[in-house]
mmCIF file of the N, C-alpha and C atoms, coordinates in Angstrom:
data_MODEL
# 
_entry.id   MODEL 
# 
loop_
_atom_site.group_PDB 
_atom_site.id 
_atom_site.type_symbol 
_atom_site.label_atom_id 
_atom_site.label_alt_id 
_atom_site.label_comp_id 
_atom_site.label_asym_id 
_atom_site.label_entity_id 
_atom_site.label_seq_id 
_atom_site.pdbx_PDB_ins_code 
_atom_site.Cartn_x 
_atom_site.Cartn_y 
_atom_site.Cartn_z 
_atom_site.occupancy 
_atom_site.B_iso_or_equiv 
_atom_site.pdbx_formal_charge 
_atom_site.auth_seq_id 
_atom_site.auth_comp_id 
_atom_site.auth_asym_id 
_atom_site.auth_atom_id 
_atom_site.pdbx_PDB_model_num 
ATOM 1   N N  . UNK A 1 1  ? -58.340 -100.609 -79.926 1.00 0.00 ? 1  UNK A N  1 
ATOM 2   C CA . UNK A 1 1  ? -59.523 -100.231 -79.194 1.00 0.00 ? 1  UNK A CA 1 
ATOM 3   C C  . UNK A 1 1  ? -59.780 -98.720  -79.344 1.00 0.00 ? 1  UNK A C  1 
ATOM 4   N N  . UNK A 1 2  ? -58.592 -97.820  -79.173 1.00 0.00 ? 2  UNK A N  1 
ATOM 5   C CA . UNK A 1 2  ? -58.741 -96.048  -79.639 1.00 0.00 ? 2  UNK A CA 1 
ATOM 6   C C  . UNK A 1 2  ? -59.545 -96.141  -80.933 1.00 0.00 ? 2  UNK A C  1 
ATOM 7   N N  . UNK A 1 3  ? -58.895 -96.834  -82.298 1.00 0.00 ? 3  UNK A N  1 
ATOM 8   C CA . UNK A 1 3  ? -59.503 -96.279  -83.117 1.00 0.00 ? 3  UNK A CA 1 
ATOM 9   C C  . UNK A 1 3  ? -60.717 -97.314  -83.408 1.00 0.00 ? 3  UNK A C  1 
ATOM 10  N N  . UNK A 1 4  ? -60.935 -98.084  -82.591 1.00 0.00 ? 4  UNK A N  1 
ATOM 11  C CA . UNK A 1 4  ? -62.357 -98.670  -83.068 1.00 0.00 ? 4  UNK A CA 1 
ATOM 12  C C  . UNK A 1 4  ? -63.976 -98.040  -82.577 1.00 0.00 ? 4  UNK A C  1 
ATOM 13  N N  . UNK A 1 5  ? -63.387 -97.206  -81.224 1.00 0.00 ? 5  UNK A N  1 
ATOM 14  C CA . UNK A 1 5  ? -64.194 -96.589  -80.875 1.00 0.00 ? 5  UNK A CA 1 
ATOM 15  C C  . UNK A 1 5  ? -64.609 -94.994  -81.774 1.00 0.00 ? 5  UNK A C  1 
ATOM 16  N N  . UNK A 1 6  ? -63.265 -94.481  -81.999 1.00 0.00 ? 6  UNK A N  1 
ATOM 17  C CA . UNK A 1 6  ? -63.405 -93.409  -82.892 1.00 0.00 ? 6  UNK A CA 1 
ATOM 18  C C  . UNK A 1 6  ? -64.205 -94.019  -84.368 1.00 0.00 ? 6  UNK A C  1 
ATOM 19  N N  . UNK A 1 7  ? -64.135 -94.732  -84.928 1.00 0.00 ? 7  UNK A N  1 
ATOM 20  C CA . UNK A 1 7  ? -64.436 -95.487  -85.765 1.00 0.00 ? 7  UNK A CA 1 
ATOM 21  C C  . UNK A 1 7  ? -65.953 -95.976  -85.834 1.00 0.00 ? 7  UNK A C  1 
ATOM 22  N N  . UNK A 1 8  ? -66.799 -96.137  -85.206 1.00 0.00 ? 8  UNK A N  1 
ATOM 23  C CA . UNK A 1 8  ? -67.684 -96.140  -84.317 1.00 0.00 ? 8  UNK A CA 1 
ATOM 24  C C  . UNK A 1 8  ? -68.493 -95.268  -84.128 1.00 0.00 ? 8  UNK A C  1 
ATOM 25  N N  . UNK A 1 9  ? -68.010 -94.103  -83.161 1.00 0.00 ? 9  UNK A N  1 
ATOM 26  C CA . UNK A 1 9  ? -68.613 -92.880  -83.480 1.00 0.00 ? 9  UNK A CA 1 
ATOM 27  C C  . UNK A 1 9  ? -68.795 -92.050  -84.803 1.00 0.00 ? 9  UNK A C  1 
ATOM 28  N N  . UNK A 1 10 ? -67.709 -91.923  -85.907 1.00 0.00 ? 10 UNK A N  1 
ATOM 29  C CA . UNK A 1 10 ? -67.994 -91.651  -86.959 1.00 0.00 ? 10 UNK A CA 1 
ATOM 30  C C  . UNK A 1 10 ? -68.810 -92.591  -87.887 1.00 0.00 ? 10 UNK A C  1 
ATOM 31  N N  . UNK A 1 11 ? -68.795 -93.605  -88.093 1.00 0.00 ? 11 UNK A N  1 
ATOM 32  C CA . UNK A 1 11 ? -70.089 -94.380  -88.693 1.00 0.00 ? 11 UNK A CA 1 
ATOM 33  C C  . UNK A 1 11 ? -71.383 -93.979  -88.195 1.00 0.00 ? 11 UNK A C  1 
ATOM 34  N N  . UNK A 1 12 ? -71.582 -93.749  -86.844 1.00 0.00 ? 12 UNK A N  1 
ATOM 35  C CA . UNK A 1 12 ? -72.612 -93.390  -86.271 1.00 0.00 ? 12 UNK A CA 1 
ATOM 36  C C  . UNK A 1 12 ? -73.170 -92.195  -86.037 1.00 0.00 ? 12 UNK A C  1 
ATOM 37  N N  . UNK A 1 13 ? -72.532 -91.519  -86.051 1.00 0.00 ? 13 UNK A N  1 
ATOM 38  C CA . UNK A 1 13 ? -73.081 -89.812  -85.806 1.00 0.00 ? 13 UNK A CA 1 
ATOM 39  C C  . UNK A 1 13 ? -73.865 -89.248  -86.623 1.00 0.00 ? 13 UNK A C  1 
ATOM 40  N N  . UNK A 1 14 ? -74.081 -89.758  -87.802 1.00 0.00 ? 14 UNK A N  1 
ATOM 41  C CA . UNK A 1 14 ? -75.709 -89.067  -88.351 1.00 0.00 ? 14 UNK A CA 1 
ATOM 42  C C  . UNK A 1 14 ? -76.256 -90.588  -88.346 1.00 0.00 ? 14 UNK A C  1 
ATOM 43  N N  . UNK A 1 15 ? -76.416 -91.424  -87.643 1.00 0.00 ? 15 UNK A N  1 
ATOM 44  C CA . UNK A 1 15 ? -77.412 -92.493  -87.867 1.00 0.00 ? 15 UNK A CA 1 
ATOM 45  C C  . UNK A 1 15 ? -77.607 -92.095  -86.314 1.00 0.00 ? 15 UNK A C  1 
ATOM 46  N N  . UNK A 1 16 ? -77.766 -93.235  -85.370 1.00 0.00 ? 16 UNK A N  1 
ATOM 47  C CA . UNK A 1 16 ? -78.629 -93.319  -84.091 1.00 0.00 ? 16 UNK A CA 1 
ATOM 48  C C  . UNK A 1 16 ? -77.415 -93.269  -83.264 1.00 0.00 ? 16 UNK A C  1 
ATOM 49  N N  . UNK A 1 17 ? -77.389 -91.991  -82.441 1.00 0.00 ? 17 UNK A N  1 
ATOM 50  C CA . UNK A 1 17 ? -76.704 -92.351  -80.436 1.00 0.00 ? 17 UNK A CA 1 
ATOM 51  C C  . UNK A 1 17 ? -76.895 -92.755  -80.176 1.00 0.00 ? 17 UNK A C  1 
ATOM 52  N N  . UNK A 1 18 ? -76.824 -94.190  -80.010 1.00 0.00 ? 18 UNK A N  1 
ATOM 53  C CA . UNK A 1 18 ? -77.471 -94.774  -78.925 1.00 0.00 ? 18 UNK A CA 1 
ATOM 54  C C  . UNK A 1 18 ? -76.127 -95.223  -77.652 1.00 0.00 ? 18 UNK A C  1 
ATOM 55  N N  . UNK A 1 19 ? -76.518 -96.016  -76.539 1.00 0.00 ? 19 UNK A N  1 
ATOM 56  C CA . UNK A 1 19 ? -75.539 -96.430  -75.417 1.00 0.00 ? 19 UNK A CA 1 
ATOM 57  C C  . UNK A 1 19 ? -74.618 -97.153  -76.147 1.00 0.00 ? 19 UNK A C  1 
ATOM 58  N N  . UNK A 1 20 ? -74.396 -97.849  -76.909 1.00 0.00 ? 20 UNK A N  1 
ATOM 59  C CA . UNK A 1 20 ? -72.547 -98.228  -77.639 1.00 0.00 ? 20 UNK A CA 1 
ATOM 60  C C  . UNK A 1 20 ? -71.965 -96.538  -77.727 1.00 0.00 ? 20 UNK A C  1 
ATOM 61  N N  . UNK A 1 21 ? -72.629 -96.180  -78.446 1.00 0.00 ? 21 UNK A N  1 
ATOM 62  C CA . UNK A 1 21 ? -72.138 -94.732  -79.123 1.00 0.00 ? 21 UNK A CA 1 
ATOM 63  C C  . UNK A 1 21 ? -71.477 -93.787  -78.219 1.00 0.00 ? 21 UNK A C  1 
ATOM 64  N N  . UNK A 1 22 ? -72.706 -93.567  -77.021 1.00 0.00 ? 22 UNK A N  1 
ATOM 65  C CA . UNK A 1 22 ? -72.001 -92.581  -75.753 1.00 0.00 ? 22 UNK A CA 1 
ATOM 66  C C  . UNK A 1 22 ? -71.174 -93.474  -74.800 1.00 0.00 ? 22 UNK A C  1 
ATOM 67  N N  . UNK A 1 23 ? -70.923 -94.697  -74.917 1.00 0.00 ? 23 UNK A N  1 
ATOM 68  C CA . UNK A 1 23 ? -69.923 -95.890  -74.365 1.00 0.00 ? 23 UNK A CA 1 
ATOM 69  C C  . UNK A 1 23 ? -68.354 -95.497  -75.059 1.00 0.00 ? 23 UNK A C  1 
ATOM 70  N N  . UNK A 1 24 ? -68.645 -95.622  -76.140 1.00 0.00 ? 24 UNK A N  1 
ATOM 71  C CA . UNK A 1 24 ? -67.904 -94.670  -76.959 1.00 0.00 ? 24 UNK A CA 1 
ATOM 72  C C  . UNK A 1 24 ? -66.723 -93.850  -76.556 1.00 0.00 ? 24 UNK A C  1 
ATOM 73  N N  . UNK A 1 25 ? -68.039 -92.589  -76.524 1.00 0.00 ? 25 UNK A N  1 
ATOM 74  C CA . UNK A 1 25 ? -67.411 -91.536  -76.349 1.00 0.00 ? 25 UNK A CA 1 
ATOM 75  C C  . UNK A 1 25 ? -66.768 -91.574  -74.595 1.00 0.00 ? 25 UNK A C  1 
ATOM 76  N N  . UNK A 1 26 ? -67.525 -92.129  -73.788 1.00 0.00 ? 26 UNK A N  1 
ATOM 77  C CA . UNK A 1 26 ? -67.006 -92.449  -72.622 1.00 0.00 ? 26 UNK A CA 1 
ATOM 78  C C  . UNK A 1 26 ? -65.648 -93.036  -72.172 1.00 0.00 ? 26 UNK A C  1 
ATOM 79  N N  . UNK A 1 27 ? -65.452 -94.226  -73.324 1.00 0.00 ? 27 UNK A N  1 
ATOM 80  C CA . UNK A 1 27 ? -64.184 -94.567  -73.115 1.00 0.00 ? 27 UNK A CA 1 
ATOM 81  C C  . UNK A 1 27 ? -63.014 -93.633  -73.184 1.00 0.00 ? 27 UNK A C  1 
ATOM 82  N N  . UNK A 1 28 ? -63.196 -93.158  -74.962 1.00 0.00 ? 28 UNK A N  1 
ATOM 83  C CA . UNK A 1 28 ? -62.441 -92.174  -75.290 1.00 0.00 ? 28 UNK A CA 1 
ATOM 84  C C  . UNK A 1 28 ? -62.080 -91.032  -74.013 1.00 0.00 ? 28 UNK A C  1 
ATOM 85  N N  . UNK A 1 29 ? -62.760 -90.481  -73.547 1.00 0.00 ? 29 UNK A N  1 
ATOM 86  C CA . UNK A 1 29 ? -62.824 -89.679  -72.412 1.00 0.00 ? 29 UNK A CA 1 
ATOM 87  C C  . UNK A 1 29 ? -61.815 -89.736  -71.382 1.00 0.00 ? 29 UNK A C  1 
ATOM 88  N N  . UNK A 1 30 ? -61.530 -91.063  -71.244 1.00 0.00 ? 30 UNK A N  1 
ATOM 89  C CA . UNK A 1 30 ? -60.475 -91.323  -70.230 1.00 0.00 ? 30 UNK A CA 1 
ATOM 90  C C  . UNK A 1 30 ? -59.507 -91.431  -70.616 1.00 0.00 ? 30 UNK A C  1 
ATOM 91  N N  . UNK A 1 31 ? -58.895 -90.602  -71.675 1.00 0.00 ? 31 UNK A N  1 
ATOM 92  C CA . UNK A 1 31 ? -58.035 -90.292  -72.377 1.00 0.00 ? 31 UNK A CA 1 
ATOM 93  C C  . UNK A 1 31 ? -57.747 -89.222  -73.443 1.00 0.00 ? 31 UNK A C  1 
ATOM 94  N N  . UNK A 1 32 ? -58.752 -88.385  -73.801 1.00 0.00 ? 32 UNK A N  1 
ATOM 95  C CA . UNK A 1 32 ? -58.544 -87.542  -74.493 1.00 0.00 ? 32 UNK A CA 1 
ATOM 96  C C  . UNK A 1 32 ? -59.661 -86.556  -73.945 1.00 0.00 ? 32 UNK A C  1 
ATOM 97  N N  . UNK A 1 33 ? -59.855 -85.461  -74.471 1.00 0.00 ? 33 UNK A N  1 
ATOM 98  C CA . UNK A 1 33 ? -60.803 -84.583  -74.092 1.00 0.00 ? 33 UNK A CA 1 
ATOM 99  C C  . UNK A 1 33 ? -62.002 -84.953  -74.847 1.00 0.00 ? 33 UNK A C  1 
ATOM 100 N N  . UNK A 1 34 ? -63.225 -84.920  -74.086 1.00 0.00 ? 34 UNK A N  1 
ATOM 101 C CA . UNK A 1 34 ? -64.216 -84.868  -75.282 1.00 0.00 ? 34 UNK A CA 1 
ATOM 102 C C  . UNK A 1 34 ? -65.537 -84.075  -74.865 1.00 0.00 ? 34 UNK A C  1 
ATOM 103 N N  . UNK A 1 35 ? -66.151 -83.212  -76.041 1.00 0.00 ? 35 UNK A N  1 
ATOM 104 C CA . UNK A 1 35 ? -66.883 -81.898  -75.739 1.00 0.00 ? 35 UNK A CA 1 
ATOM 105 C C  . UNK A 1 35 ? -68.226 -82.619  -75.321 1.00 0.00 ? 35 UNK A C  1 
ATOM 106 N N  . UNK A 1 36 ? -68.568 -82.844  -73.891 1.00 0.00 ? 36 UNK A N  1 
ATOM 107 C CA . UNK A 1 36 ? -70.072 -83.174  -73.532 1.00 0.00 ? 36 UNK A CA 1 
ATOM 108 C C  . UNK A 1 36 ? -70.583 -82.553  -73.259 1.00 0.00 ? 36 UNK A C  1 
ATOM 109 N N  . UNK A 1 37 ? -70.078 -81.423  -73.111 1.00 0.00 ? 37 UNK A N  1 
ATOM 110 C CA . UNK A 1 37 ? -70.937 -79.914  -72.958 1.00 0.00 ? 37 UNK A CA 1 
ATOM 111 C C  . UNK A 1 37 ? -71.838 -79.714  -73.835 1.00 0.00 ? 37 UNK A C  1 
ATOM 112 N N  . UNK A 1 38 ? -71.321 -79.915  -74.828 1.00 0.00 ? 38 UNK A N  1 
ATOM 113 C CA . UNK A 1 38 ? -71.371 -79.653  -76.381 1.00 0.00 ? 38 UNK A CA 1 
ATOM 114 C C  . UNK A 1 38 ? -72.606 -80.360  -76.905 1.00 0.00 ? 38 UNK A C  1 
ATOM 115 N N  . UNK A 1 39 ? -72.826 -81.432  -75.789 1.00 0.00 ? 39 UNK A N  1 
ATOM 116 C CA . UNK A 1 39 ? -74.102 -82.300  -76.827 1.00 0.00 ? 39 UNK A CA 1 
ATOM 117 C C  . UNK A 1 39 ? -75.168 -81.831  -75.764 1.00 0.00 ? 39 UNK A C  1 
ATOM 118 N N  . UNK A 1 40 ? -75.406 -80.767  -74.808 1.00 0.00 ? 40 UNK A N  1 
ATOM 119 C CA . UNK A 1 40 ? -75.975 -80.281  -74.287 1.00 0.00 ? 40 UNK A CA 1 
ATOM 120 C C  . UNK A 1 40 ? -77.335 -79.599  -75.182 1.00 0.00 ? 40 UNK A C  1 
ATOM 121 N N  . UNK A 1 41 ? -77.877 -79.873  -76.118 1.00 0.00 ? 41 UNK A N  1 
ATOM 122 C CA . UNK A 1 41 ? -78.652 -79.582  -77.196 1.00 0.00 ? 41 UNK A CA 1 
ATOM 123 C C  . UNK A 1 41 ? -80.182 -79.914  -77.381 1.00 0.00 ? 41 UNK A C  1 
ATOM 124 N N  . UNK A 1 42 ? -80.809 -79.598  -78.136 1.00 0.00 ? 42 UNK A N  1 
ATOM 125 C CA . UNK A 1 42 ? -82.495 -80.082  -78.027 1.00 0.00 ? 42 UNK A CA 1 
ATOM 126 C C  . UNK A 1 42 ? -82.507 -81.596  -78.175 1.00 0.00 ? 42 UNK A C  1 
ATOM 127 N N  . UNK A 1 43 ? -81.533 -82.163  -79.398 1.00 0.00 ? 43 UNK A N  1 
ATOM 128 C CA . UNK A 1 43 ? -81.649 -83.604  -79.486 1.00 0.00 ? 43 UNK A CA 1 
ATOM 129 C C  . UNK A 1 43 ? -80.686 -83.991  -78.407 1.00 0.00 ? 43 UNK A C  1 
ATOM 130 N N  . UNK A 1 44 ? -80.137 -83.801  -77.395 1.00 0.00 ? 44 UNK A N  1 
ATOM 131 C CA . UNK A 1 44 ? -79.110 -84.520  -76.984 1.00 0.00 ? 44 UNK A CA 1 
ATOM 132 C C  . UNK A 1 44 ? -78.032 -85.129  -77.433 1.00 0.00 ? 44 UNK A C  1 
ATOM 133 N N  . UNK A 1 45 ? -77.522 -84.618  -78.555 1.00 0.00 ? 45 UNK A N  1 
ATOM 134 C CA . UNK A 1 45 ? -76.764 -85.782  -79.697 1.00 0.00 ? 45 UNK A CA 1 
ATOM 135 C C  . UNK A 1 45 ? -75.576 -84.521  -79.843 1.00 0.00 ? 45 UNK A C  1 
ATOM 136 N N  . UNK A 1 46 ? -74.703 -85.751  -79.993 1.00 0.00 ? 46 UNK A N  1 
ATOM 137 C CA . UNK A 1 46 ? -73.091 -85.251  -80.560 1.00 0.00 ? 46 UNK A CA 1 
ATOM 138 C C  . UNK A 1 46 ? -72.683 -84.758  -82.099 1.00 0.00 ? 46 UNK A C  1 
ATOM 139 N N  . UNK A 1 47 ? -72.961 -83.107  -82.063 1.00 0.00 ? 47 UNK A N  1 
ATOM 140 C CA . UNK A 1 47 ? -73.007 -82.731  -83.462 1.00 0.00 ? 47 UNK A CA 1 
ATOM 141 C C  . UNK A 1 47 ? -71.760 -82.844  -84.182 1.00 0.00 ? 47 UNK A C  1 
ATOM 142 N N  . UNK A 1 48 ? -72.288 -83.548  -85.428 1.00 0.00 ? 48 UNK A N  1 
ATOM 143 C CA . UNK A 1 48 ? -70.716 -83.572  -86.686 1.00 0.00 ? 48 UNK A CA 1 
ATOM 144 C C  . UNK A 1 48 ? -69.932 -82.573  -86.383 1.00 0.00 ? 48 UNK A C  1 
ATOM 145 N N  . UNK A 1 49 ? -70.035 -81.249  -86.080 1.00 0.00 ? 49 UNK A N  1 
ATOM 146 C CA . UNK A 1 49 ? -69.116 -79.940  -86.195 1.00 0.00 ? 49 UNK A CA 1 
ATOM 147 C C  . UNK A 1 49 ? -68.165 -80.389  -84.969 1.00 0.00 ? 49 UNK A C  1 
ATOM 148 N N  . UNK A 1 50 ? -68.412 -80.722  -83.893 1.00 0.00 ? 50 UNK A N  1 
ATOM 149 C CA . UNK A 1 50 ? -68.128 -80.721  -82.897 1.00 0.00 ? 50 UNK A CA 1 
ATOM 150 C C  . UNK A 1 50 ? -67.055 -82.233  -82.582 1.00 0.00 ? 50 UNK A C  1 
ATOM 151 N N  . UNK A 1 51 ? -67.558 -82.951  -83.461 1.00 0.00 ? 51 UNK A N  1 
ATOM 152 C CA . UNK A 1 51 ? -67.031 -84.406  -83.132 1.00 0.00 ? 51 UNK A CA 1 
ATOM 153 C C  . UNK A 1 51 ? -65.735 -84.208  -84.335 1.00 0.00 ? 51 UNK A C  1 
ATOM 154 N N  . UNK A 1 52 ? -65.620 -83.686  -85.392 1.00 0.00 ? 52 UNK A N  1 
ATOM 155 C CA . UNK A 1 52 ? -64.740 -83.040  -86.034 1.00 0.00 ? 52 UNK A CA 1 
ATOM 156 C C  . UNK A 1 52 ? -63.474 -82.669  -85.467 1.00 0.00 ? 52 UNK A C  1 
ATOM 157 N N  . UNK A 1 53 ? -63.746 -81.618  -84.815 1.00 0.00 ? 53 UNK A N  1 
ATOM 158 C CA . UNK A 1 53 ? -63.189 -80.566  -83.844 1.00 0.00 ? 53 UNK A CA 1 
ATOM 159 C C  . UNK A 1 53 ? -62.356 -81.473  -82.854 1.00 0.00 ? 53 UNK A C  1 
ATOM 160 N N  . UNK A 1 54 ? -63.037 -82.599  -81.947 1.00 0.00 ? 54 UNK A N  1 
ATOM 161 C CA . UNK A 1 54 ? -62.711 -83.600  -80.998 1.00 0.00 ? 54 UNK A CA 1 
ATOM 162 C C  . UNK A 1 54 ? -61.501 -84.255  -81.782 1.00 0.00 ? 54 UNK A C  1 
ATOM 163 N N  . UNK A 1 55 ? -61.929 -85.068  -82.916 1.00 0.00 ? 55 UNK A N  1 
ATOM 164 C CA . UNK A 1 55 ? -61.067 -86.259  -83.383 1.00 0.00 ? 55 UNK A CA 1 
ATOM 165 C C  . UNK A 1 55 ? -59.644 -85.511  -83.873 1.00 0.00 ? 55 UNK A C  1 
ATOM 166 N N  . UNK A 1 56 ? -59.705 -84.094  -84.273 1.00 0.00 ? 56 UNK A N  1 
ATOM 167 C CA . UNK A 1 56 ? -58.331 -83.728  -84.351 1.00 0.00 ? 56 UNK A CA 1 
ATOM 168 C C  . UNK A 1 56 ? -57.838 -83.827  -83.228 1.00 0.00 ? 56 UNK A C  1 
ATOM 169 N N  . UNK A 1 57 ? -58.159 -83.358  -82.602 1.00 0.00 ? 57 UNK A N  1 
ATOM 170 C CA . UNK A 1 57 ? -57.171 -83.497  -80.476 1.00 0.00 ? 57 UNK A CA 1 
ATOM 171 C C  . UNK A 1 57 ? -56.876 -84.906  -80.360 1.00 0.00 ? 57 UNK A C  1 
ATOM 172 N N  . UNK A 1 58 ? -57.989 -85.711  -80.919 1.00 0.00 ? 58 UNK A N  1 
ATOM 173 C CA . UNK A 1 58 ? -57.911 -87.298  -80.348 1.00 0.00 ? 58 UNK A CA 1 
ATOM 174 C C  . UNK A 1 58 ? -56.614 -87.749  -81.222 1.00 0.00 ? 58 UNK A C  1 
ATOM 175 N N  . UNK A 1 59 ? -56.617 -87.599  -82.542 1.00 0.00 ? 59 UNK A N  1 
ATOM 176 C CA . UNK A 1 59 ? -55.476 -88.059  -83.102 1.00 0.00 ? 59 UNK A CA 1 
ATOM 177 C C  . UNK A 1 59 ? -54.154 -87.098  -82.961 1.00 0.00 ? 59 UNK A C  1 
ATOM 178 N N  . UNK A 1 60 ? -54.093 -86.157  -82.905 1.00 0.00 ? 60 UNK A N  1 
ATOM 179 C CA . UNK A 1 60 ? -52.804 -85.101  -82.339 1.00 0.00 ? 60 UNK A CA 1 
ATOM 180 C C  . UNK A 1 60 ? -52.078 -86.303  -80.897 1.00 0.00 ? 60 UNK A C  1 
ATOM 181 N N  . UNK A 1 61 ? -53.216 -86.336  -79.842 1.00 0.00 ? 61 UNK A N  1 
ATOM 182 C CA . UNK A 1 61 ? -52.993 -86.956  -78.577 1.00 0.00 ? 61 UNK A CA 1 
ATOM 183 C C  . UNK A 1 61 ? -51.999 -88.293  -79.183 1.00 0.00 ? 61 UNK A C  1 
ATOM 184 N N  . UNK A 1 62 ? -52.912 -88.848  -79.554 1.00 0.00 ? 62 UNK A N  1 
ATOM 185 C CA . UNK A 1 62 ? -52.477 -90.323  -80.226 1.00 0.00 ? 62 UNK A CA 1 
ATOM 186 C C  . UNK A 1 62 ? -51.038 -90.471  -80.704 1.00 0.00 ? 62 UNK A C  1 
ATOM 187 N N  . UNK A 1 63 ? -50.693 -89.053  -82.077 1.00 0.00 ? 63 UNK A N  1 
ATOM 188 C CA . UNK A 1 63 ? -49.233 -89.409  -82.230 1.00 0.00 ? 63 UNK A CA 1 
ATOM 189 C C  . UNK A 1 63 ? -48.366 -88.879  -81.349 1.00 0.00 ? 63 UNK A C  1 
ATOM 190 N N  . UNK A 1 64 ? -48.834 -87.992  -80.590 1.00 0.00 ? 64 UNK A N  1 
ATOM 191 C CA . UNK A 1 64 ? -47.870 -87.613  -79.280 1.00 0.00 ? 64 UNK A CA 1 
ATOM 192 C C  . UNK A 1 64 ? -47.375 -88.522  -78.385 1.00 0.00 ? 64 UNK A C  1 
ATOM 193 N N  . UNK A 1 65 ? -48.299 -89.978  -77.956 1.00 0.00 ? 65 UNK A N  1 
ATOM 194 C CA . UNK A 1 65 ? -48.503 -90.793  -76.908 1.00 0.00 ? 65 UNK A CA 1 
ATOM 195 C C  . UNK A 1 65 ? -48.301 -92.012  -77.523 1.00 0.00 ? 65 UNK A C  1 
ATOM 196 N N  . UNK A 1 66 ? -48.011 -92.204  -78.884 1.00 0.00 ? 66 UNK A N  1 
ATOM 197 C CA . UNK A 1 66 ? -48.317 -93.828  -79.701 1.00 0.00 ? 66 UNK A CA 1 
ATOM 198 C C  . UNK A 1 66 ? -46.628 -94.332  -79.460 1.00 0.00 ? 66 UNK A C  1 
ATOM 199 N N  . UNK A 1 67 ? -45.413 -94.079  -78.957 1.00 0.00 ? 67 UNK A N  1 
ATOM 200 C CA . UNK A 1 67 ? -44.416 -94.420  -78.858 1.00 0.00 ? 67 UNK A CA 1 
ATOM 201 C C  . UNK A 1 67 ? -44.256 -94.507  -77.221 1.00 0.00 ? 67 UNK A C  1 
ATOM 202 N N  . UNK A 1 68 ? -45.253 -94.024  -76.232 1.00 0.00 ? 68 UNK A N  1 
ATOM 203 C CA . UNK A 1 68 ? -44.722 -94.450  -74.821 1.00 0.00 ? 68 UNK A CA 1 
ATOM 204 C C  . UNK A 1 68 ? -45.257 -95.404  -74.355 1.00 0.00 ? 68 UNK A C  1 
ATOM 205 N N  . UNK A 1 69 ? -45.058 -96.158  -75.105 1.00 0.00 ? 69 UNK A N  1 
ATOM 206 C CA . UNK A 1 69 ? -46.237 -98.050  -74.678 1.00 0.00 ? 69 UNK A CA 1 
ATOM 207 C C  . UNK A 1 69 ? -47.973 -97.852  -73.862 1.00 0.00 ? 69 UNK A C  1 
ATOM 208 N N  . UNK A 1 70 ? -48.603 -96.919  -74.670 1.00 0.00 ? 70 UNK A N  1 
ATOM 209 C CA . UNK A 1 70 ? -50.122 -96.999  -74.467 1.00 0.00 ? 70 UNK A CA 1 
ATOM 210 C C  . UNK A 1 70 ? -50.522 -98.232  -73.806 1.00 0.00 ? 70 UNK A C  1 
ATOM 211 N N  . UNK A 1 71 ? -51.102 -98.160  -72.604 1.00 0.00 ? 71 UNK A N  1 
ATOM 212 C CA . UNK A 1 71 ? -51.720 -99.402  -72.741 1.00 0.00 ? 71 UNK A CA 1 
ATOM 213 C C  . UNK A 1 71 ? -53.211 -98.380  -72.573 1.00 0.00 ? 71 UNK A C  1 
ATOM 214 N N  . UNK A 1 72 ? -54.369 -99.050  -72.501 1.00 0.00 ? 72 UNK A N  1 
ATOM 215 C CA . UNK A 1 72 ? -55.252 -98.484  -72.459 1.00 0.00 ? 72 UNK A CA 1 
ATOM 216 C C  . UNK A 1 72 ? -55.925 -99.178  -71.314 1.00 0.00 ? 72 UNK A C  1 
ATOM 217 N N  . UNK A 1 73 ? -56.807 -98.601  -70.435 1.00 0.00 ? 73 UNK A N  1 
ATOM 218 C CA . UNK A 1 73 ? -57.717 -98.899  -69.195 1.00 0.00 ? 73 UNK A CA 1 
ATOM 219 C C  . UNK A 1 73 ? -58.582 -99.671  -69.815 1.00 0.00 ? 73 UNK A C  1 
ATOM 220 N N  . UNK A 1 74 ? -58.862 -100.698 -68.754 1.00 0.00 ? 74 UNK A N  1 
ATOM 221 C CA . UNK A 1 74 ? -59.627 -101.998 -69.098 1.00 0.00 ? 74 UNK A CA 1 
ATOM 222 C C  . UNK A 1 74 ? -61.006 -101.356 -68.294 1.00 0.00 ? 74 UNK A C  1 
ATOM 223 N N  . UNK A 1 75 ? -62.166 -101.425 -68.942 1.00 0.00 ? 75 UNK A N  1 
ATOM 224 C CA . UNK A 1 75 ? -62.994 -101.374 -68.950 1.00 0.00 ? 75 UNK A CA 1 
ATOM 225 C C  . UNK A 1 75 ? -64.494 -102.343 -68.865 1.00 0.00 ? 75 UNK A C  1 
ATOM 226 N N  . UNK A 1 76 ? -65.525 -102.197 -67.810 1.00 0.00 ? 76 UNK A N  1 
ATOM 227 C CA . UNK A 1 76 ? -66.049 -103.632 -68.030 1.00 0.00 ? 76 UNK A CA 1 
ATOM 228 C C  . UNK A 1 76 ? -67.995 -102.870 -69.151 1.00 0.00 ? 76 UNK A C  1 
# 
């Protein structure tokens, strides 16, 4: 589910944000840091530079945390 969402957002980030996309990034959120400040912008949208920047922390997090039995928050 981590990397399908990351997975997800990168397919998507120069095509359309739409609500999967910031669902997305929402999930991710409850677990890693993610810059929403950042999409504070004229389009409202999560710039490549920035989502870059994110997915290193997200995967750093990941191999830090992938050996203490992750479970991940269920979400509806």
């Amino acid at each position: 589910m981590f990397f399908s969402n990351i997975n997800y957002i990168e397919k998507n980030i120069t095509e359309v944000q739409d609500a999967k996309f910031k669902n997305s990034l929402n999930i991710l959120s409850k677990y890693v840091p993610v810059s929403f400040e950042r999409m504070a912008n004229y389009a409202n949208s999560y710039p490549i530079g920035v989502f870059e920047d994110d997915k290193k922390g997200w995967l750093e997090w990941y191999e830090k945390n992938k050996c203490n039995n992750l479970k991940l928050k269920v979400t509806n």
